[in-house]
N, C-alpha and C positions, 0 to 999 in steps of 0.2 A: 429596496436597494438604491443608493444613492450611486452616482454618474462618480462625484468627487471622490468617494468609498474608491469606489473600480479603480480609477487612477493611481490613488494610494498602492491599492495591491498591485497594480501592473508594475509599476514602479520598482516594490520589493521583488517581484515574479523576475522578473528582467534581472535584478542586482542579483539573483539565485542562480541563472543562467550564464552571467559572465566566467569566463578563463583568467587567467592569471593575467592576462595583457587586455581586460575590460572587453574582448570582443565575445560575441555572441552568435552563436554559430545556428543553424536549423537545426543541426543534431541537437546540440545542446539546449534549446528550447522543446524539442520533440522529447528527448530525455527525461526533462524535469516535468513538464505536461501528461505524457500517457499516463505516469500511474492514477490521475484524476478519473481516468478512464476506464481503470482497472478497477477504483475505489465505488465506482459505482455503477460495475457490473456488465458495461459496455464490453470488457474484454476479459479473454479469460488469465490475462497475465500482463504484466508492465514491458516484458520481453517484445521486441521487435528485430525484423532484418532490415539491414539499413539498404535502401535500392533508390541511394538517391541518382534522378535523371533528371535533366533539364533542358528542352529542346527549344530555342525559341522559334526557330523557323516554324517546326511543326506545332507549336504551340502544346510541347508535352510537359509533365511533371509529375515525381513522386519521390517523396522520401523514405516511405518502409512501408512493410508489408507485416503480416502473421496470419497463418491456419489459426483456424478456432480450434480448440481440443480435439472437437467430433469430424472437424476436416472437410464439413461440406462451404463452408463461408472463410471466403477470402476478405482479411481484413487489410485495407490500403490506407495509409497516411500520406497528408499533403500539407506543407505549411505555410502560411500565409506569411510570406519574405518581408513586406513592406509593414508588416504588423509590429517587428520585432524592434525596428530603428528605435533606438532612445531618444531620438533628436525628430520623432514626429511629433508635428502640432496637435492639439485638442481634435480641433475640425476633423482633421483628415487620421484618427483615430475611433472616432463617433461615426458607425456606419449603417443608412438609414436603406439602403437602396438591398433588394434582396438579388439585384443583377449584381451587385457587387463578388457574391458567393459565388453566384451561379459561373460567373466566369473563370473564377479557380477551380470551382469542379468540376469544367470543361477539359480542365487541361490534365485531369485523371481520366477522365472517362476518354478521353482521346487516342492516350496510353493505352489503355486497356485493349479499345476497338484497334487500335493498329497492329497492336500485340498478337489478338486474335486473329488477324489476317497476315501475321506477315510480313508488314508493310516495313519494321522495324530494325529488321534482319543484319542489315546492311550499315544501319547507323549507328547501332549501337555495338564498342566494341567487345569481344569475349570477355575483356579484363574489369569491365562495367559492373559493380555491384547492383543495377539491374537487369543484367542477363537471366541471372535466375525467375524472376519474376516473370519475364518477357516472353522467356523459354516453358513455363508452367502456362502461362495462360493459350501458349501458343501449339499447346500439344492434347491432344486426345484425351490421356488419362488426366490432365488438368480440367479439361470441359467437362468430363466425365463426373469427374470429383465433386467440383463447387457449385453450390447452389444458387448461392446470392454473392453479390462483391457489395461489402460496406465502405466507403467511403467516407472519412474521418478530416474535414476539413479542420487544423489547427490555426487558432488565430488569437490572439491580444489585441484585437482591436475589440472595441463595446458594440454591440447592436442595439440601435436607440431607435423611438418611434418620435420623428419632430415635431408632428402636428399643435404641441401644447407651447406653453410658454417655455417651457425650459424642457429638454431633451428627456425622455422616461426610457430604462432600459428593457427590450422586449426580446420575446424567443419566435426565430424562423423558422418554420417547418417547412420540410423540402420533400416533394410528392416522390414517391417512389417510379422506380424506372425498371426497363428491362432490356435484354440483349440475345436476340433472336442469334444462335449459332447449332451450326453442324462439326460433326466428330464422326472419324470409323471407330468400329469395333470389331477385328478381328474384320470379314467382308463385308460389314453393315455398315450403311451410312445412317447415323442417325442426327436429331435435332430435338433442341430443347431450349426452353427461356430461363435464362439469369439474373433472379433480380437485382435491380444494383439500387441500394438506399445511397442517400445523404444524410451525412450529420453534420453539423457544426457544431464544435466546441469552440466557442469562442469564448473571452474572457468573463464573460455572466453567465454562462456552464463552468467552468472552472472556480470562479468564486465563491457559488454556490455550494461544489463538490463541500469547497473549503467551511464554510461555515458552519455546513451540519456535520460536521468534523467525519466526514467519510464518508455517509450512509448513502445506499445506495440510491439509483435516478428510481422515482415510482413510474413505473408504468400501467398504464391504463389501455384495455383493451376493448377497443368497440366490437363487440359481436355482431351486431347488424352489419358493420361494413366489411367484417372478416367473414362471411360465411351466410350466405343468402337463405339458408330458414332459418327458422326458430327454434330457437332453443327454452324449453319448459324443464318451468321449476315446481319444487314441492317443498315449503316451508316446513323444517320440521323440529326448528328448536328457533326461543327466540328471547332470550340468558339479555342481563343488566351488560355483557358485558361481549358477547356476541349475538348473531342468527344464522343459522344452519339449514342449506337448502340443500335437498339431493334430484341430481339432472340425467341422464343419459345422452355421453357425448360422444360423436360422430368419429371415427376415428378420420375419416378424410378432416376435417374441421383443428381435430387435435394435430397431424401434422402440420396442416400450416401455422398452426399457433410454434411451434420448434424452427418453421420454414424463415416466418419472420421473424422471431426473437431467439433463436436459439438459446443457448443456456441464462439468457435474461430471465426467463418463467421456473427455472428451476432454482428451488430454495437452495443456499449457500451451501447449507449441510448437503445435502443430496449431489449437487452437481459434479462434487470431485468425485464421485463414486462412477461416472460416465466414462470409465475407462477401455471402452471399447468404439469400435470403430465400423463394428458390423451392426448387427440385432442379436436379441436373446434368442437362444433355438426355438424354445420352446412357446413363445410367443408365433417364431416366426411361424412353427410347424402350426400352429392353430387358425393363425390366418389364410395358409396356404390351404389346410385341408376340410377347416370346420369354423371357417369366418361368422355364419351368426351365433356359435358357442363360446365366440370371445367372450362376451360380457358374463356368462356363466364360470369359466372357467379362471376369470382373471380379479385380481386383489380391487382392482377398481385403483383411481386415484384420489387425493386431497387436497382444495385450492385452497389459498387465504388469501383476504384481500382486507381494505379498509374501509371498502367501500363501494355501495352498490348502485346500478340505477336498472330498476325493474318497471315493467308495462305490464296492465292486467289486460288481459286477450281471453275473453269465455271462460271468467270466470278464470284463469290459469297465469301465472306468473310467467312471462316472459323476460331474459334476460336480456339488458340490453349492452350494459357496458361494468367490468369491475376493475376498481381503481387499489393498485399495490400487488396487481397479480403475481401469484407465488404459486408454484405446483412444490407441495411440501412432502407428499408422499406420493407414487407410481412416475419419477422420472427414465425409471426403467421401460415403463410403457410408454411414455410417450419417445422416448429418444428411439424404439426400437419400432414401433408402427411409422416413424416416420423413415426410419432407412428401409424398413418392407418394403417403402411405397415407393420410395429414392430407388430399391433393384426391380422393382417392378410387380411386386405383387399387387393382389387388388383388395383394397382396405374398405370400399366400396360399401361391404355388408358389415364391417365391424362395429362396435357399440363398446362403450364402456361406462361403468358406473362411476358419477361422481359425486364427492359432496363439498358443499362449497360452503368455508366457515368466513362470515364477511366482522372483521374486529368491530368493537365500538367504544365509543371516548375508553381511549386506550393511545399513548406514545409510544413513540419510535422505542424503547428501551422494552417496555411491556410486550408488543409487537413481534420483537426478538425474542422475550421468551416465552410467547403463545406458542410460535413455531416450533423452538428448540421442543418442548413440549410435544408437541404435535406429532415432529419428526423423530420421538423417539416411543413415543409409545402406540402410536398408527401401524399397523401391519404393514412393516416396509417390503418391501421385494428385493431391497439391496439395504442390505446391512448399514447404519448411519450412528458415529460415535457419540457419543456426550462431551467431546473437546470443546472446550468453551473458548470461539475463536473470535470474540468481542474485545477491546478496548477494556473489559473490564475483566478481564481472566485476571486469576488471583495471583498466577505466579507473573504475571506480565506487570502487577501493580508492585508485587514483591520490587522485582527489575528498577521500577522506576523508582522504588523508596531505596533501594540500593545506589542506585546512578545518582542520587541525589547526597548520598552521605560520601563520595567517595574520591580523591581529587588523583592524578597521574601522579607520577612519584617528582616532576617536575613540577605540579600546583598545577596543573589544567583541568577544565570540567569538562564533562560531557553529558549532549542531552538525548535524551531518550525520549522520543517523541510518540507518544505511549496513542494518541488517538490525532488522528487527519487535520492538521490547521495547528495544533497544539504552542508548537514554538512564534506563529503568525501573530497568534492569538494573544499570547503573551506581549509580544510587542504593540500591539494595539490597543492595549487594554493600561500602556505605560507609556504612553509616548514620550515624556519624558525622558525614562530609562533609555529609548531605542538605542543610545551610542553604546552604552553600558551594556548592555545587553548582548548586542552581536558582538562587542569586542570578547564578552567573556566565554560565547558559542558560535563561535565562526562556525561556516558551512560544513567544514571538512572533519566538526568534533559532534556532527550532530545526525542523528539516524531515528528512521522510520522505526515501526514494527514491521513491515513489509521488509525493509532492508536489513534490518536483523534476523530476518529467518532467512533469507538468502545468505547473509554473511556468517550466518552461524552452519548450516545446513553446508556450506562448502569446504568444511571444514571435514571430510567425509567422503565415503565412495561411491556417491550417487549425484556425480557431476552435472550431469544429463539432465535431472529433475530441476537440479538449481536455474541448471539454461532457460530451464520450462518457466520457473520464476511462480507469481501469481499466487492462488491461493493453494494449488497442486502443494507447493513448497512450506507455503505459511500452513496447511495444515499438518503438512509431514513434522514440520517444527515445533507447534502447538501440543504436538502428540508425545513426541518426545520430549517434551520439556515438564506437560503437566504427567505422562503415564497414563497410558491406555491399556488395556487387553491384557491386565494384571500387572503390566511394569510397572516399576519405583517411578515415582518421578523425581524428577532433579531437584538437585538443592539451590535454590538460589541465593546465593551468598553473594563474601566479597569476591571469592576466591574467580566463584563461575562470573562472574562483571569482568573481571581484569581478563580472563580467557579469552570471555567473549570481544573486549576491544581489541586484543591480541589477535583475534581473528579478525575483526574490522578492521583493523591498520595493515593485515596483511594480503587484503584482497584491495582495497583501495589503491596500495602502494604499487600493486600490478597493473590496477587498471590503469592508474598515472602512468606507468610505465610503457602499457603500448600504445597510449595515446589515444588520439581519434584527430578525423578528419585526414588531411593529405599527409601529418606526421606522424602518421599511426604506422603499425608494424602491419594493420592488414585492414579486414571491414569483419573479424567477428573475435570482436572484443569478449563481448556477453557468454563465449563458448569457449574461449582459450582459458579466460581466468580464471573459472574453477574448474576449467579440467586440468590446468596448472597444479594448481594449490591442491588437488586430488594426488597428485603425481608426490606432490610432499610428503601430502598427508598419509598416504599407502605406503612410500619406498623410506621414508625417512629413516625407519626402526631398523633397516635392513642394515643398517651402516655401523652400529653395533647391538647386538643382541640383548643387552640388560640397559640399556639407554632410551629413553624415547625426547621426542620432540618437544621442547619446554616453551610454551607461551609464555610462560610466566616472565622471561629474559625479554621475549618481544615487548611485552606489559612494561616492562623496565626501563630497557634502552629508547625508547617508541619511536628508533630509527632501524633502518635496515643498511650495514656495514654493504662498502662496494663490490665484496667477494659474494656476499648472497644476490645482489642486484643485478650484476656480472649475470649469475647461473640464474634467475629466473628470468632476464630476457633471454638467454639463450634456451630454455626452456620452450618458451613463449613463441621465440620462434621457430625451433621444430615442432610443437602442437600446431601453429597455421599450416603448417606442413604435410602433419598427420594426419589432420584431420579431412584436406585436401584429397588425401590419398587411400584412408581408410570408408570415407563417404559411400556408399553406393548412390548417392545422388547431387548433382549439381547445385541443388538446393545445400548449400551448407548450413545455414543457421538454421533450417526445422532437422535435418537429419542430424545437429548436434543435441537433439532432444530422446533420442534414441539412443538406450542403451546398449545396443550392441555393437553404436559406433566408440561407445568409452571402452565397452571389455576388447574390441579389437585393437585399440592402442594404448591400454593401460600393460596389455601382456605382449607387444609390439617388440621386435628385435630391435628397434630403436630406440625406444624407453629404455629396453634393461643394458644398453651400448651406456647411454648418457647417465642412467642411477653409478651405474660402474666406473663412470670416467672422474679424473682430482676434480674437476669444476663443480659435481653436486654434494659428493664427500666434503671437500673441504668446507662448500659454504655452508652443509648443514652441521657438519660434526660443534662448529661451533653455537648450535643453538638445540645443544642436546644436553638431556641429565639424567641421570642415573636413575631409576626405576625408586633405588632406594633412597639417594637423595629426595627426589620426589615427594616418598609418603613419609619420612621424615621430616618436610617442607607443611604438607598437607597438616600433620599434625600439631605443629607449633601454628596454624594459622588456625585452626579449629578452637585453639583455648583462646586465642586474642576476642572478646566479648562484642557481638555486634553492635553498632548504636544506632539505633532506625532514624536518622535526623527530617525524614519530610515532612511532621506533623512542625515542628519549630521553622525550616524553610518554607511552608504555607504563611508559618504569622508572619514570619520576618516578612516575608514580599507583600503582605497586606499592610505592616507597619510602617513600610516602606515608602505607602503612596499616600502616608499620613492622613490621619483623621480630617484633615480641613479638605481633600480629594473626596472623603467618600458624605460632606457634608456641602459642596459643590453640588455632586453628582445631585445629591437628594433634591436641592434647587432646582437644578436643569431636568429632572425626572419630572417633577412638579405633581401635580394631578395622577400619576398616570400607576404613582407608588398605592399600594393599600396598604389599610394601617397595617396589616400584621408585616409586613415587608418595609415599613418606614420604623416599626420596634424593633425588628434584625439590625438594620441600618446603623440606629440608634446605641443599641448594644455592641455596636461592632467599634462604634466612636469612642461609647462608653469603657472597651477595653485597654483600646491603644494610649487613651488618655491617662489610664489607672493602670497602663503596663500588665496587663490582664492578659491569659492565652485565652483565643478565641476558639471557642469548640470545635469538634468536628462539624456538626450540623451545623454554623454559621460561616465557616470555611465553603462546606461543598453550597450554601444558598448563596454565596459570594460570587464562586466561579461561573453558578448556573446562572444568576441575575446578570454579571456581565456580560457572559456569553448572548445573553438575551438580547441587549444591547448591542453588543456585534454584528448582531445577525437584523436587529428592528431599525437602530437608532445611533448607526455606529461613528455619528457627526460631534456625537457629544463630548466622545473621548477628546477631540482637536479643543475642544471651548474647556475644558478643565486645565487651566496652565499652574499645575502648582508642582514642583521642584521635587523631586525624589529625599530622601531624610537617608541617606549613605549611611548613617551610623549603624543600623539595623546590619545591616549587608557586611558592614566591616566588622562588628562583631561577630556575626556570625561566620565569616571566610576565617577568624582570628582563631576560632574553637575549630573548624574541619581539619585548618592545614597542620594544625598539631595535631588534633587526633587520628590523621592519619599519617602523618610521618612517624609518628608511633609507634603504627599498623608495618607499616613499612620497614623500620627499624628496630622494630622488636624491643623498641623502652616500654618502661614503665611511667603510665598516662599519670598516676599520682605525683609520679617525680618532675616530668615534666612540668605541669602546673603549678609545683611548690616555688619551682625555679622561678616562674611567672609572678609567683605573690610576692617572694622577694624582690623581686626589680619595681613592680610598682609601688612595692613598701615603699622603698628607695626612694621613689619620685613622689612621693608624697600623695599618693592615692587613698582617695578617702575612701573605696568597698573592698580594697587590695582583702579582704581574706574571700571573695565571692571565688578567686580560681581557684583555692581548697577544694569549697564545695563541685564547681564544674570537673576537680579532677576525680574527685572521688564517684562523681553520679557518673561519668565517662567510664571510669574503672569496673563500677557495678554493672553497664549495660545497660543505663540510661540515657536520655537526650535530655534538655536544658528548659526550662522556663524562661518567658521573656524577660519576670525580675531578674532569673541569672544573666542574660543579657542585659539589661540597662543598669546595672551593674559594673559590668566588664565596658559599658559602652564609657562612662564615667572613668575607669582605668584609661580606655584607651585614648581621650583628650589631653591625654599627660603628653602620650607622645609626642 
């Protein structure tokens, strides 16, 4: 990882976090930042409560909070203010000192200790979005609750190690802590310790997130320092491609592995399935009554790791440390011995059987689907789907060859940022193009997979989950989209693309609407907007009986008129109202994760006052259609023939960086190429040169060699100065925006194009019959060759 690299991406990080007036706010750096955090597992969702406090006298601070799912670990964020400045120097960017950290998470941990005494009472006022926080840590069933407070120091500055001639960037680890407190209980006083970790995320954690386009932080756990004996093993498989050890683990041992990493140690698949807050009975009743018949009585669990380091001790395998820890199967056991232990049972005598599969030369892609594997055919004890929630899900790759054929009805694109870094990556990989590029994907046209199942999933009556955010939601979406548990799955077409922006455009447009910061309408954005947009999407139909709610018009207009804008601020601002009032807890932003605070104001005398009042009638009657309009709508768009265009906008963007880019590269690669990687190379030159399409297997070695490069060598991309070739791009924008005005206006694609051959006849084009052939391949349901483009590209110099 290069220092100059970091820079670069801070830079873009920063130009991501600006408002409309270039300023850059905490939230908004904290906004764009957590989901890094989420993508690799640190948290169980991108969702936070915003409790920003700043004291300087008492030297406090903190910007947001969140419960983890299972509610015993309080997650606190704090953001490093002086990291954010655009206008800091290199120097005082580059931080070498680890007192540097230590004094910003002083100024949490201060918080926390004052909170828990008390001491805060007074200074801070009710109307404080950290009262709540202030107020949990400062009461009984809060101490009772949490087990550990993590500690999330965010920062853009680099952590560098100066000793060398030029600054190396390095990772701080910050020793865990704890916090001696008493709580009553009913007439008890009791006492207990909380541990409180450090993390730093700083700009070389985030990077990182970025490059390996998601995947999650490995963690590695030392057993010797997590648990004072030994633990013995028993080889008993030892495969090309794993080794399989079975141990018997302590259950005191297994809880602190949950204590310290909570849902970090449970595999992806398994941990949404943690939907409880207590233990399993039947566990419980085993430990309470017949603790050393656990191990007889119980499924046992499954680790996977990547990687082992064992000690031989008389003859016997001792484990010492495994690196990529994953419990794949029994999260039911371990999440429910560890609240046994948390109400006070004694786990003392329990055991459990395990077996520990450690991968071998095997990647991250493999990896994933050892586990998925693992996790479905292991004797679970909680049920675990086959939803494929990767980056490579087939209806997710659909999505993206869809968002890539398809323009607004006004000519705009949109990107579907189908894996972690994706759109980043693109511009790194072009630096040339970077102006061209953002101009044609500004921020506001451009979404995650994480934010598309939030923005899709709000569109529905399960507000509450969307609040929850994370992977809770990205699975519920996943499910629904690809079909689980005998359901169809969804079609992914044009039709469902233009929905689904119609549903992005119309949660976005709320969220701009209440704002944030001091011009905001409140402090819980994240809970008003899709419990808004729920309030739509349930009451809308009510307003006439054979009408429903038409996307398709938002898809169209991709504005929202002042009468609907009108009625969902005022929406907006009676849900801060309701939700205020239907709360049973002070805590508003985790109690808007609970659905029984949506069904007591979804069926609210309030609600059905304002569905009934002209203001939501009128704004929505005009974005309603007729049930049978509709599937008469549906069906004239069913015959319009798809055209898949992302295998032609792969060439085009490869043609684009011209063969004398990828004959550079090969220079400055030097050595480092092997032959069989300098013959792809080669063939790739050889195509663009002879207007050749380049295959799928030299496309996908294209993307993964650069990416490679990103990630090893990514100074090189700067030394390749050679000028983007526009004509590629302009032909190919020349073929989308008629074949989808087309779409759009219901012509005929043949006609159109004829139209096209005679005007370049006219100007004296020398391929002028090639838009024949592109109308007719368009009309069959075909996509283009690049001879059909350099072709068209020869027409289009005439212009």
């Amino acid at each position: 990882m290069e220092i100059s690299e970091l820079l670069n991406y801070r830079q873009d990080l920063l130009e991501e976090c600006q408002d409309d007036e270039k300023f850059i706010s905490e939230s908004d750096f904290l906004i764009k930042t957590i989901p890094f955090l989420n993508d690799a597992k640190l948290l169980d969702s991108e969702d936070y409560n915003d409790s920003y406090q700043y004291g300087k006298a008492d030297n406090i601070k903190v910007n947001g909070y969140v419960l983890n799912e299972s509610g015993e670990r309080l997650q606190i964020f704090i953001v490093d203010e002086s990291s954010i400045d655009v206008g800091l120097q290199q120097d005082d960017l580059l931080i070498s000192q680890k007192s540097y950290y230590d004094q910003q998470f002083n100024k949490a941990i201060k918080f926390i200790n004052k909170s828990i005494k008390k001491h805060l009472n007074d200074d801070i006022q009710e109307s404080s979005p950290a009262k709540p926080l202030m107020n949990f840590l400062a009461s009984s069933e809060g101490l009772e609750q949490i087990d550990v407070i993590e500690i999330f120091l965010i920062s853009a500055a680099i952590t560098v190690e100066k000793r060398g001639a030029e600054p190396q960037p390095k990772k701080i680890e910050f020793d865990d802590d704890s916090i001696d407190v008493k709580y009553t209980k009913g007439k008890d006083v009791k006492s207990k310790s909380i541990g409180v970790f450090k993390r730093l995320i700083d700009l070389n954690f985030i990077y990182n997130v970025l490059i390996s386009q998601g995947n999650r932080e490995v963690l590695t756990v030392n057993f010797e320092t997590l648990y004072p004996q030994a633990i013995h093993l028993i080889k008993a498989a030892d495969e090309e491609n794993f080794e399989s050890y079975l141990c018997v683990l302590p259950a005191t041992l297994i809880a602190e592995l949950y204590r310290k990493y909570s849902t970090r140690i449970l595999e992806k698949n398994v941990r949404s399935f943690l939907q409880f807050k207590g233990v399993n009975q039947g566990i419980k009743d085993t430990i309470k009554k017949t603790p050393e018949l656990f191990i007889a009585y119980n499924n046992g669990m499954t680790i996977t790791a990547v990687d082992s380091e064992l000690k031989e001790e008389n003859g016997q395998y001792v484990l010492k440390s495994l690196t990529d820890f994953q419990i794949v199967n029994g999260g039911q056991t371990t999440a429910s011995i560890y609240f046994s232990k948390k109400e006070g049972l004694d786990v003392s005598k329990v055991r459990v059987m395990a077996k520990i599969n450690v991968a071998k030369n095997t990647d991250e892609e493999k990896l994933n689907e050892f586990i998925s594997q693992i996790s479905i055919y292991s004797n679970a004890q909680s049920k675990v789907s086959s939803a494929d929630l990767r980056s490579r899900n087939e209806q997710l790759i659909k999505l993206k060859a869809v968002s890539e054929s398809t323009l607004s009805p006004t000519g705009k694109k949109w990107f579907f940022e189908r894996f972690k870094g994706e759109f980043n990556t693109l511009l790194r990989k072009n630096p040339a193009a970077k102006t061209r590029i953002n101009n044609e994907y500004p921020k506001e046209r451009r979404f995650s997979k994480e934010e598309l199942a939030k923005y899709y999933m709000s569109w529905g009556d399960q507000p509450h989950l969307v609040k929850k955010g994370g992977e809770k939601i990205f699975r519920l979406f996943i499910e629904t989209l690809s079909g689980v548990e005998k359901k169809k799955a969804l079609i992914v077409d044009r039709d469902f693309f233009e929905e689904t922006i119609a549903k992005i455009m119309l949660f976005r447009a709320l969220e701009k609407q209440y704002g944030a910061g001091k011009n905001s309408l409140g402090q819980l954005r994240s809970a008003v907007v899709p419990y808004a947009i729920a309030i739509i999407y349930k009451y809308s139909n009510s307003i006439k009986a054979s009408s429903t709610f038409d996307l398709g018009k938002v898809w169209k207009q991709e504005i929202f008129d002042e009468s609907f804008l009108n009625m969902t601020y005022s929406l907006m601002d009676l849900m801060n109202n309701l939700i205020k009032k239907y709360a049973l807890s002070d805590d508003l932003g985790e109690y808007s994760k609970k659905a029984e605070l949506w069904e007591a104001i979804s069926s609210s005398s309030e609600i059905k006052q304002f569905i009934a009042a002209d203001i939501f009638k009128n704004a929505i009657s005009k974005l309603l259609i007729s049930k049978e309009d509709k599937k008469g709508a549906e069906k004239v768009s069913k015959k319009a023939k798809y055209v898949d265009f992302s295998q032609l906008y792969e060439n085009v963007m490869i043609y684009s960086k011209t063969s004398l880019y990828y004959q550079k590269l090969g220079i400055l690669i030097g050595r480092t190429y092997s032959a069989n990687q300098q013959n792809k190379f080669d063939k790739i030159v050889s195509n663009i040169n002879n207007n050749d399409d380049i295959s799928d297997a030299l496309r996908a070695f294209e993307m993964e060699f650069l990416n490679e490069i990103r990630v090893n060598q990514p100074q090189i991309f700067d030394q390749i100065s050679v000028k983007e070739q526009s004509k590629w791009l302009a032909a190919y924008d020349f073929v989308l925006s008629r074949y989808n005005n087309c779409i759009e206006n219901k012509e005929d694609i043949r006609s159109v194009f004829q139209r096209e051959r005679e005007i370049f006849k006219l100007k004296g084009a020398k391929f002028y019959t090639v838009l024949d052939e592109i109308g007719n391949k368009l009309y069959d349901g075909q996509s283009l060759s690049m001879k059909d483009l350099y072709s068209l590209c020869s027409c289009l110099q005439l212009q």
